[in-house]
C-alpha positions as CSV (number, residue, x, y, z in Angstrom):
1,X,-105.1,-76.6,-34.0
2,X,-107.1,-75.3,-37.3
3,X,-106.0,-71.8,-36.4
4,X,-102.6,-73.1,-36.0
5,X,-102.5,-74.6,-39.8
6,X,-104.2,-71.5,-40.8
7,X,-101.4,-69.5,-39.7
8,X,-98.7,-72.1,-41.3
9,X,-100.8,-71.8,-44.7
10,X,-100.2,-67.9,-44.9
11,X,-96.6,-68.3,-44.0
12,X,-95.9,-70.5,-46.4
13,X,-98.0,-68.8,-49.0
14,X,-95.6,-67.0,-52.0
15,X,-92.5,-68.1,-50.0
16,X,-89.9,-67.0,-52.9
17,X,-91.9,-63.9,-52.9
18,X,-91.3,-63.0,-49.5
19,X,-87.3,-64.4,-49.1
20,X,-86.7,-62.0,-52.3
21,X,-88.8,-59.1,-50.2
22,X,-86.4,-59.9,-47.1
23,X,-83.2,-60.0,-49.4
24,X,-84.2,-56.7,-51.1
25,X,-84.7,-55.3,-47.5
26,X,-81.5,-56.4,-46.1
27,X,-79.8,-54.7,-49.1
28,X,-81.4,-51.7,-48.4
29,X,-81.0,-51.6,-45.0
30,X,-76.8,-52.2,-46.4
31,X,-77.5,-49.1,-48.8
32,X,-78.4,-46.7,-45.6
33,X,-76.4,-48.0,-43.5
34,X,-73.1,-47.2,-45.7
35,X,-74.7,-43.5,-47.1
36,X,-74.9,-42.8,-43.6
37,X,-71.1,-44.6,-42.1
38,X,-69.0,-44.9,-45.5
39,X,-65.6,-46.2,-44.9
40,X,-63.2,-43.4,-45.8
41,X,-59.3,-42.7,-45.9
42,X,-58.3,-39.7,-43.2
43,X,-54.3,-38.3,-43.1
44,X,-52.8,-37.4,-39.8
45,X,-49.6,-35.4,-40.0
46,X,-46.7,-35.1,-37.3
47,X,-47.2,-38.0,-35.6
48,X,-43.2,-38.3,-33.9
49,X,-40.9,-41.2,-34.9
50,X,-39.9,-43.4,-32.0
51,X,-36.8,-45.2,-32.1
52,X,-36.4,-48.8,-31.3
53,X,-32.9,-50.5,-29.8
54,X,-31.1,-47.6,-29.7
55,X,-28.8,-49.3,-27.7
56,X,-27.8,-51.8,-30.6
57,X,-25.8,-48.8,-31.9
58,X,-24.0,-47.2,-29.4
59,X,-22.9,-51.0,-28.0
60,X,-20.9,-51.2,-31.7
61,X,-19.6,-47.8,-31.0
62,X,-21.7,-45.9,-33.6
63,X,-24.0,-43.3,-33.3
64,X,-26.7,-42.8,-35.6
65,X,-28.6,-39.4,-36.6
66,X,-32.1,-39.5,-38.2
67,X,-32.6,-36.3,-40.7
68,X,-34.8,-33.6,-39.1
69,X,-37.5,-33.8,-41.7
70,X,-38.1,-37.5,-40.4
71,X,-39.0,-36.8,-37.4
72,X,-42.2,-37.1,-37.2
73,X,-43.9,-38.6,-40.3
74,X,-47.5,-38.5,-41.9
75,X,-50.0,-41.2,-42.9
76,X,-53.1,-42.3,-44.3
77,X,-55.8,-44.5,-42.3
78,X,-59.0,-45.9,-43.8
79,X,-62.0,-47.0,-42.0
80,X,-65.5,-46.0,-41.4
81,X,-66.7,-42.2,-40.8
82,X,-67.5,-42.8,-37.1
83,X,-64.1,-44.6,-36.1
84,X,-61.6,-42.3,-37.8
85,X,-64.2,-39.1,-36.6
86,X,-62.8,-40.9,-32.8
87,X,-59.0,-40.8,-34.2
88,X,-56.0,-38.2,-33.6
89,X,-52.7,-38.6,-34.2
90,X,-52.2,-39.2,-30.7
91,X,-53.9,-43.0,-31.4
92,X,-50.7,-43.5,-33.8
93,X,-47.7,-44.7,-32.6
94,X,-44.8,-44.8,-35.8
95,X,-41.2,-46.3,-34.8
96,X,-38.2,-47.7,-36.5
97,X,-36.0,-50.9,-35.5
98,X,-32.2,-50.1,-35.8
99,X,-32.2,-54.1,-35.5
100,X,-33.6,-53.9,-38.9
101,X,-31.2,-51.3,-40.2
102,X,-29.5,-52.1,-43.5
103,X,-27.5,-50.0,-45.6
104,X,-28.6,-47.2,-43.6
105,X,-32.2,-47.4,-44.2
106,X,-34.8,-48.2,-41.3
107,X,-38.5,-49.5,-42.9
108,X,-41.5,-47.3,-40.8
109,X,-43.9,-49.6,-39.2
110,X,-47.2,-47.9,-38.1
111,X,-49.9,-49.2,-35.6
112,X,-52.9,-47.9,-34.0
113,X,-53.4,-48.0,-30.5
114,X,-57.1,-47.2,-30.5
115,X,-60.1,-49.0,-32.6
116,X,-57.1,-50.8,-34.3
117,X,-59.5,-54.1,-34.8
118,X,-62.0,-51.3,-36.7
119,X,-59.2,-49.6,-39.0
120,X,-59.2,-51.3,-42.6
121,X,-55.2,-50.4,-43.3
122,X,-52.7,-47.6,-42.2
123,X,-50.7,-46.4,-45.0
124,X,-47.5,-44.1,-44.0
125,X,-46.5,-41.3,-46.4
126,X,-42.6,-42.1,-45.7
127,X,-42.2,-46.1,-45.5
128,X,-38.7,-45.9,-45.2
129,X,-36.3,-43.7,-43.4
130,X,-32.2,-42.9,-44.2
131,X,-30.3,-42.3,-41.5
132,X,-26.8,-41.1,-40.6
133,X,-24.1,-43.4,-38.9
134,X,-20.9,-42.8,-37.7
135,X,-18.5,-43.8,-35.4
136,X,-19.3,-42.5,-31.3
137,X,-16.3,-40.8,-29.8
138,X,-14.9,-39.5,-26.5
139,X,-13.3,-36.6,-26.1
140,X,-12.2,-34.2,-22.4
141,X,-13.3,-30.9,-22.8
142,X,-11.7,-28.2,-21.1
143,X,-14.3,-26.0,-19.0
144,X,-13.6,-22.0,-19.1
145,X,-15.5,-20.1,-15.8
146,X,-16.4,-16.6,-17.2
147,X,-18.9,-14.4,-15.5
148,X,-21.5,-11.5,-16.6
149,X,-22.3,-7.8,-15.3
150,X,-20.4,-5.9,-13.0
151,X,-19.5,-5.9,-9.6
152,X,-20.5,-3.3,-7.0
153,X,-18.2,0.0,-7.7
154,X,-14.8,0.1,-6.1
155,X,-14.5,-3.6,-6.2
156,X,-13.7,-5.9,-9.8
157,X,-13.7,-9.6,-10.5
158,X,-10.5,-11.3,-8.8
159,X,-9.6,-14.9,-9.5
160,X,-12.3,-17.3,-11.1
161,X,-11.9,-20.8,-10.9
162,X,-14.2,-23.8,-11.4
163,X,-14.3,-26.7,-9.1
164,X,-14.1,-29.1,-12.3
165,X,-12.1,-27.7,-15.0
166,X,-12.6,-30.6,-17.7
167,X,-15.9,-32.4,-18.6
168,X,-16.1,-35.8,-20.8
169,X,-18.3,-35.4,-23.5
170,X,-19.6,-38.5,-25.9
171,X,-21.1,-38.5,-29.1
172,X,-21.1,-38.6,-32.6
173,X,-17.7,-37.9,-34.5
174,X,-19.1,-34.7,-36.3
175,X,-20.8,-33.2,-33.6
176,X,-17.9,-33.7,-30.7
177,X,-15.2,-32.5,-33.1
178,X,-16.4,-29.5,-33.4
179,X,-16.6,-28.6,-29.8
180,X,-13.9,-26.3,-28.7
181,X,-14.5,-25.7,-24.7
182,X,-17.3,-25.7,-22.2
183,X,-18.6,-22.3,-20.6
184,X,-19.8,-21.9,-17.2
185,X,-21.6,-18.7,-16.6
186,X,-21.2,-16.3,-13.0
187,X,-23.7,-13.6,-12.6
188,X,-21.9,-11.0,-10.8
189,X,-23.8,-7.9,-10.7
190,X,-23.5,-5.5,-7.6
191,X,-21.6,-7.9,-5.5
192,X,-18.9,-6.7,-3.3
193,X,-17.9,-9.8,-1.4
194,X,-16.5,-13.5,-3.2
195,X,-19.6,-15.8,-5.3
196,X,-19.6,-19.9,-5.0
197,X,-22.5,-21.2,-7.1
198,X,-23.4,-23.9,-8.8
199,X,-23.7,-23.3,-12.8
200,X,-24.9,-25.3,-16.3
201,X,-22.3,-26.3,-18.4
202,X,-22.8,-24.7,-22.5
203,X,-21.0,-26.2,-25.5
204,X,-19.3,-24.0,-27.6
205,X,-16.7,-24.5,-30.8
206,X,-13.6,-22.3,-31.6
207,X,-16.2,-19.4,-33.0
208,X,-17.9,-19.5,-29.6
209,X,-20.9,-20.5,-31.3
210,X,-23.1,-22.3,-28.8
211,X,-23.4,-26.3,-30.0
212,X,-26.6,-28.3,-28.9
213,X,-25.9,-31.0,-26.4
214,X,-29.0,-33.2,-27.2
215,X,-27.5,-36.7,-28.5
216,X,-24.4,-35.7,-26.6
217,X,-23.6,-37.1,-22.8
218,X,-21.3,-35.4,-20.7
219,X,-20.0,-36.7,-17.4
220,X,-21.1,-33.6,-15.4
221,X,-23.4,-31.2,-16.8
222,X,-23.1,-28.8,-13.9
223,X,-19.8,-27.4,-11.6
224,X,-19.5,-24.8,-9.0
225,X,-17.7,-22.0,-9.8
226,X,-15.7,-19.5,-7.5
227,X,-15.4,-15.8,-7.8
228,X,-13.0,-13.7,-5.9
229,X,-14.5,-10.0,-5.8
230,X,-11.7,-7.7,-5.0
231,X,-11.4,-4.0,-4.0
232,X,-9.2,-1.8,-5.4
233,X,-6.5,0.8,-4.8
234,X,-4.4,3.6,-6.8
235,X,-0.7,3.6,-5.9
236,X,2.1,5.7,-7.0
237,X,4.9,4.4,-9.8
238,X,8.5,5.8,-8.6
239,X,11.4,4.9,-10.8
240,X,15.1,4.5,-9.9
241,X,18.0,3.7,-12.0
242,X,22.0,3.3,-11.6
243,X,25.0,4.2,-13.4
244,X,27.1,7.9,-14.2
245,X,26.7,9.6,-17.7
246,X,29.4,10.5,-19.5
247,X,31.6,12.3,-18.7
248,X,31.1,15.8,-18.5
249,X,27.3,14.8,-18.5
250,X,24.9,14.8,-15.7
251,X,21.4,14.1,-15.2
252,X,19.2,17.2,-15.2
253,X,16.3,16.6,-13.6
254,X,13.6,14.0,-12.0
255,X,12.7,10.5,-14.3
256,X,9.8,11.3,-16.6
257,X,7.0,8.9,-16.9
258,X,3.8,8.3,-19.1
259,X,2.2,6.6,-16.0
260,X,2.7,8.1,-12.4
261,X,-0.1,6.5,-10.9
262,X,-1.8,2.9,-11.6
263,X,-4.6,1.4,-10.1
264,X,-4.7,-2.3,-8.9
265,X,-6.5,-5.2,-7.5
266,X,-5.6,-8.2,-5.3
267,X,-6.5,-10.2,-1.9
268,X,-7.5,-7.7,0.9
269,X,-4.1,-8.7,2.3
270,X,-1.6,-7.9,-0.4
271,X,-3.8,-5.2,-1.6
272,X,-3.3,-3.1,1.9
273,X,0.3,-3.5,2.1
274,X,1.0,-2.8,-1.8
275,X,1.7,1.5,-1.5
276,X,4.0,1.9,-4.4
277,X,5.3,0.1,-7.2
278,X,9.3,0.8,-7.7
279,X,10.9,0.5,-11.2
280,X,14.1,-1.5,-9.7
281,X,17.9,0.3,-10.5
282,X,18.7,-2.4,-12.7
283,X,15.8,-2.2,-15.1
284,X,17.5,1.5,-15.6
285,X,21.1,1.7,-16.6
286,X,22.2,5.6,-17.8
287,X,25.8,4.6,-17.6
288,X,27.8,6.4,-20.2
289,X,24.5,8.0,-21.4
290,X,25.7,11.6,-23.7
291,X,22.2,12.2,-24.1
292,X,18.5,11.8,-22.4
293,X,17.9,8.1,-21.6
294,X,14.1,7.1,-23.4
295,X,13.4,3.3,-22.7
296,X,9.5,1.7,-22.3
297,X,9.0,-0.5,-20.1
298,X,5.5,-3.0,-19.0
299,X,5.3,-2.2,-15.3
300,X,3.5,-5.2,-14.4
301,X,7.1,-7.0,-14.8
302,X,7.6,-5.2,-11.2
303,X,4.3,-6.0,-9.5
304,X,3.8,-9.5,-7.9
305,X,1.7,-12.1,-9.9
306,X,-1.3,-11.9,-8.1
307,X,-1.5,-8.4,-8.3
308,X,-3.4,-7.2,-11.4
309,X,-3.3,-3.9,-13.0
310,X,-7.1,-2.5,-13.8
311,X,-6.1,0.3,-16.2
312,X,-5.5,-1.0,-19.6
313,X,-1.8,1.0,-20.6
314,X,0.9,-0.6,-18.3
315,X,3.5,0.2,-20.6
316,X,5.3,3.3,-19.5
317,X,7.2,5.6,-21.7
318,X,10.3,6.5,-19.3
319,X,13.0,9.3,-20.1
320,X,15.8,10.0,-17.6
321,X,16.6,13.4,-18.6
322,X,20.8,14.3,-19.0
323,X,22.4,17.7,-20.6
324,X,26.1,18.5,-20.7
325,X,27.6,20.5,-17.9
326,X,28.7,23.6,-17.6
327,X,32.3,25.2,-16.5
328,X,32.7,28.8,-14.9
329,X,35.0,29.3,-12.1
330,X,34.6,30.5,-8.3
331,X,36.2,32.3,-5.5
332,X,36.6,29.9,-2.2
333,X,37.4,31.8,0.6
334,X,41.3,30.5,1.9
335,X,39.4,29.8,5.3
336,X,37.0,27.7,4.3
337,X,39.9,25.0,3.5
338,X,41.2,22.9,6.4
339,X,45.0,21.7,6.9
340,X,44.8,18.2,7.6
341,X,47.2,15.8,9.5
342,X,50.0,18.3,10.8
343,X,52.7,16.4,12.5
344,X,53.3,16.7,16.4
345,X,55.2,20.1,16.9
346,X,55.0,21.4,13.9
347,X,52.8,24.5,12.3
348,X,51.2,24.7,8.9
349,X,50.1,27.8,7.5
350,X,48.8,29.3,3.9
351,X,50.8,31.2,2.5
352,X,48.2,32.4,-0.6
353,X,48.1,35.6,-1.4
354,X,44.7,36.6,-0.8
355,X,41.9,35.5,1.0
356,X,40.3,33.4,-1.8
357,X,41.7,30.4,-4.2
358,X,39.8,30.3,-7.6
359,X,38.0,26.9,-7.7
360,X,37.1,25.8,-11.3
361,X,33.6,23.6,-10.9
362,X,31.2,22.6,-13.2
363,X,27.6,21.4,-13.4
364,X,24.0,22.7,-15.0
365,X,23.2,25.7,-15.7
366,X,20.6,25.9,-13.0
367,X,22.6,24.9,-10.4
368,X,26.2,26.8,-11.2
369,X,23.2,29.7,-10.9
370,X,22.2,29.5,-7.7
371,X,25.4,28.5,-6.6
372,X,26.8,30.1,-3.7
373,X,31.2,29.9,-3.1
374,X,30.9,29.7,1.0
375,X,29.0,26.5,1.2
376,X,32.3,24.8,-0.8
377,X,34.6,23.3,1.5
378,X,38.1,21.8,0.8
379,X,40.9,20.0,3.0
380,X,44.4,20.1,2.3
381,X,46.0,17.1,3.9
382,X,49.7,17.1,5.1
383,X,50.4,13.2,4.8
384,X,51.2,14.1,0.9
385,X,54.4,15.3,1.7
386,X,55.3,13.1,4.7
387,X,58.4,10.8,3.5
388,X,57.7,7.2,3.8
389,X,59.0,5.7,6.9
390,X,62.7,5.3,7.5
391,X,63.2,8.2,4.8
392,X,63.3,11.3,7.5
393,X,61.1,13.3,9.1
394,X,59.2,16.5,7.2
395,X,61.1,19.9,6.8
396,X,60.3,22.6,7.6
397,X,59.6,24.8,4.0
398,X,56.6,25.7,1.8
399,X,54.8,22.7,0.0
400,X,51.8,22.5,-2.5
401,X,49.7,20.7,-1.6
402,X,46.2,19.5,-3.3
403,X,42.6,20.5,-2.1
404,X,40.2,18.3,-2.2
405,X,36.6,19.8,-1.7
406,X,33.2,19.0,-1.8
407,X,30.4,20.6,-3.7
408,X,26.3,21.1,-3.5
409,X,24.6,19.1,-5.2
410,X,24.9,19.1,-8.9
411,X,28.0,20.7,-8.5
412,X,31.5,18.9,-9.5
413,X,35.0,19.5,-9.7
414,X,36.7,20.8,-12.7
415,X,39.0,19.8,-15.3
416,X,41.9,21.7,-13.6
417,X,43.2,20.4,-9.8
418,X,43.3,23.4,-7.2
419,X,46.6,23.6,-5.1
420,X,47.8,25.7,-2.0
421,X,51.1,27.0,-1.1
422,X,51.5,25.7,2.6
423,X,54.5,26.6,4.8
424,X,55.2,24.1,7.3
425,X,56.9,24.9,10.5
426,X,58.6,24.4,13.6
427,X,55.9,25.4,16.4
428,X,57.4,27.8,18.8
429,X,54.4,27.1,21.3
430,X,52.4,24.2,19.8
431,X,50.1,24.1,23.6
432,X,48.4,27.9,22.5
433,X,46.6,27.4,19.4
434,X,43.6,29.6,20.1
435,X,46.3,32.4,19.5
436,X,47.0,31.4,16.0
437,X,45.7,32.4,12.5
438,X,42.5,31.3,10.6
439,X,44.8,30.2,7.8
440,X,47.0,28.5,10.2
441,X,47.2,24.6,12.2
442,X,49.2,23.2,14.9
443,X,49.5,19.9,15.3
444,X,46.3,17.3,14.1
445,X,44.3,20.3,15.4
446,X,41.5,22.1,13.0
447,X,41.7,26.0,13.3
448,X,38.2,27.6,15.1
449,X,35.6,28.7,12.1
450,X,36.9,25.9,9.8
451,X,35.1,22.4,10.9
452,X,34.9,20.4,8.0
453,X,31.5,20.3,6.3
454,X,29.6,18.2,3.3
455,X,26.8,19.6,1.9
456,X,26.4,17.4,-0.8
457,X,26.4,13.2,-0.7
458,X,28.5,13.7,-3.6
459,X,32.1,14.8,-4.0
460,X,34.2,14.4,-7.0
461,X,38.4,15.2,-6.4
């Protein structure tokens, strides 16, 4: 117990002495403590803006745009060394409330989602935010199916078509009017047989200046695109055309084009069974023509729709080439003109002198050269002097009548009509006609070494 006391006594001894020692302590113990841990301020930058209730907007119809500079925002945090040491700006988490937008501004709110019970204050750089409204439109896009490279040689792209050819794309007012089509993308490199595949839709506007989609929905954002690869095939261009020249005119030679051949594409199908391509008559007319018909015309006017021409000039410069003809006169052989028509019992016979009739022709030059008089036949035909019925029968006595012949061809008739002297007869023995003269007939019966021949599809009286 006396030790007890003695104990009590030296506690008690100078007590405001020692309370002022433990004070002083405390204080110094403060002193070390905050030289050692100070409380501090710390910035963290780019910490990204999150945005509450979107939804607010778009359910008024309005879409909203916050400026690229705010989006992520920069702030100052105080509190001691050893918490903010622990900090990043991954322990921030900065939003604003479009319920709390007014005039369109939006106020920054700022919490911590570590140590936030040990953080004095959090201070942001940017403590409001404007932002961008407008009004949220729809609008139908049309979608355009292109494709890229080239297909394996000999073949080229055929038809291209995408499954969906309009998308529905949403947004703000400035963004969706300035979007012109959607692209849809085919690689085709080295294929030789028809591509389905499934492609990403891109945004583009009337410059064909890719747009970004992000803020934008669209109701697809992918479609499947087909790709007909066809072969090809060179075929020949021939060119008709109708009507005479003038007269005394002729063509002179084969239709001249700028493009004999063109190559094509199309199905297997129509491709195999396409050999030519003919310029029609009608597209053609030389009627009346005193001078070399020149015309252009597109050839693809006379190939089917689905055929499609791979070289790039279709339009063909076409000249049907006509020159005047020529006159000169020939020497026909009397034989080598036939007595038509001679009535039952009754003999016809040439009474020329001579054995050749001068024939006046004309045509070009190249072809009155080369033209030989015994391949020009002609037919002199008895009914022209027949009276009508009920008038009489024919009389004997010497007629003169008109040749018609025909010519080569290029070869026509002249200006002046060619006529025989013909002396028709009572036959003395009509039954022996084998007995008679080359320039004589009998009856309807043609004299041997005269048959009748054309040598040309044309003949002109």
């Amino acid at each position: 117990m006396k030790a007890l006391k003695q104990i009590g006594r030296k506690l008690t001894e100078n007590a405001g002495l020692k309370i002022l020692s433990l004070i002083i302590a405390l204080l110094l113990w403060i002193v070390v403590i905050s030289i050692d841990n100070p409380v501090m301020v710390m910035n963290f930058t780019a910490i990204p803006l999150h945005v509450e209730n979107a939804e607010l907007m778009t359910s008024q119809g309005k879409a909203f745009e916050i400026p690229g500079n705010n989006q992520t925002i920069s702030i100052s945090v105080r509190a001691e060394r050893s918490v903010l040491n622990q900090l990043s700006r991954d322990n921030f988490y900065a939003s604003v409330d479009m319920a709390d937008l007014e005039n369109n501004t939006l106020p920054v709110e700022v919490r911590a989602t570590k140590y936030s019970d040990r953080i004095a204050n959090i201070t942001p750089r940017t403590s409001v935010i404007h932002v961008t409204v407008e009004d949220l439109i729809r609008k139908q896009i049309r979608i355009r199916p292109t494709t890229s490279g080239e297909p394996a040689e000999g073949y080229t792209i055929g038809n291209i078509k995408a499954d969906s050819n309009v998308v529905r794309v949403s947004g703000p007012k400035s963004i969706v009017d300035r979007i012109d089509h959607a692209g849809v993308s085919v690689d085709v490199s080295g294929m030789s047989s028809d591509i389905r595949s499934s492609e990403a839709l891109v945004l583009y506007d009337d410059d064909e200046e890719t747009i970004d989609d992000e803020g934008l929905e669209l109701s697809i954002e992918r479609t499947t695109v087909n790709v007909g690869i066809y072969g090809t095939k060179e075929i020949e261009v021939e060119i008709s055309y109708s009507g005479m020249p003038a007269e005394g005119y002729a063509v002179s030679g084969s239709p001249i084009s700028s493009i004999n051949t063109l190559t094509i594409t199309a199905d297997d199908d129509l491709l195999e069974e396409t050999e030519v391509l003919k310029v029609p008559e009608s597209a053609i007319d030389i009627t009346g023509a005193a001078e070399s018909v020149k015309l252009t015309l597109d050839l693809r006017r006379y190939l089917a729709a689905s055929i499609r021409i791979m070289d790039e000039e279709t339009e063909a410069e076409i000249e049907i080439p006509i020159a005047r003809l020529n006159s000169i006169t020939v020497n026909v052989p009397v034989a080598n003109i036939t007595i038509e028509n001679v009535p039952e019992g009754m003999r016809a016979t040439v009474t020329e002198m001579g054995t050749e009739v001068q024939v006046p022709v004309r045509g070009l030059e190249q072809n009155l050269v080369s033209l030989n008089p015994l391949t020009i036949r002609g037919t002199a035909d008895v009914k022209a002097i027949i009276p009508p019925e009920g008038e009489g029968s024919l009389v004997p006595n010497v007629y003169e009548l008109p040749v018609s012949f025909t010519y080569p061809s290029g070869v026509y008739a002249g200006d002046t009509p060619v006529t025989i002297a013909v002396l028709v007869q009572v036959a003395e023995n009509p039954e022996v006609t084998e007995q008679l003269p080359a320039t004589e007939a009998v009856g309807t019966d043609i004299l041997p070494g005269t048959t009748e021949e054309s040598s040309s599809p044309e003949e002109v009286n």
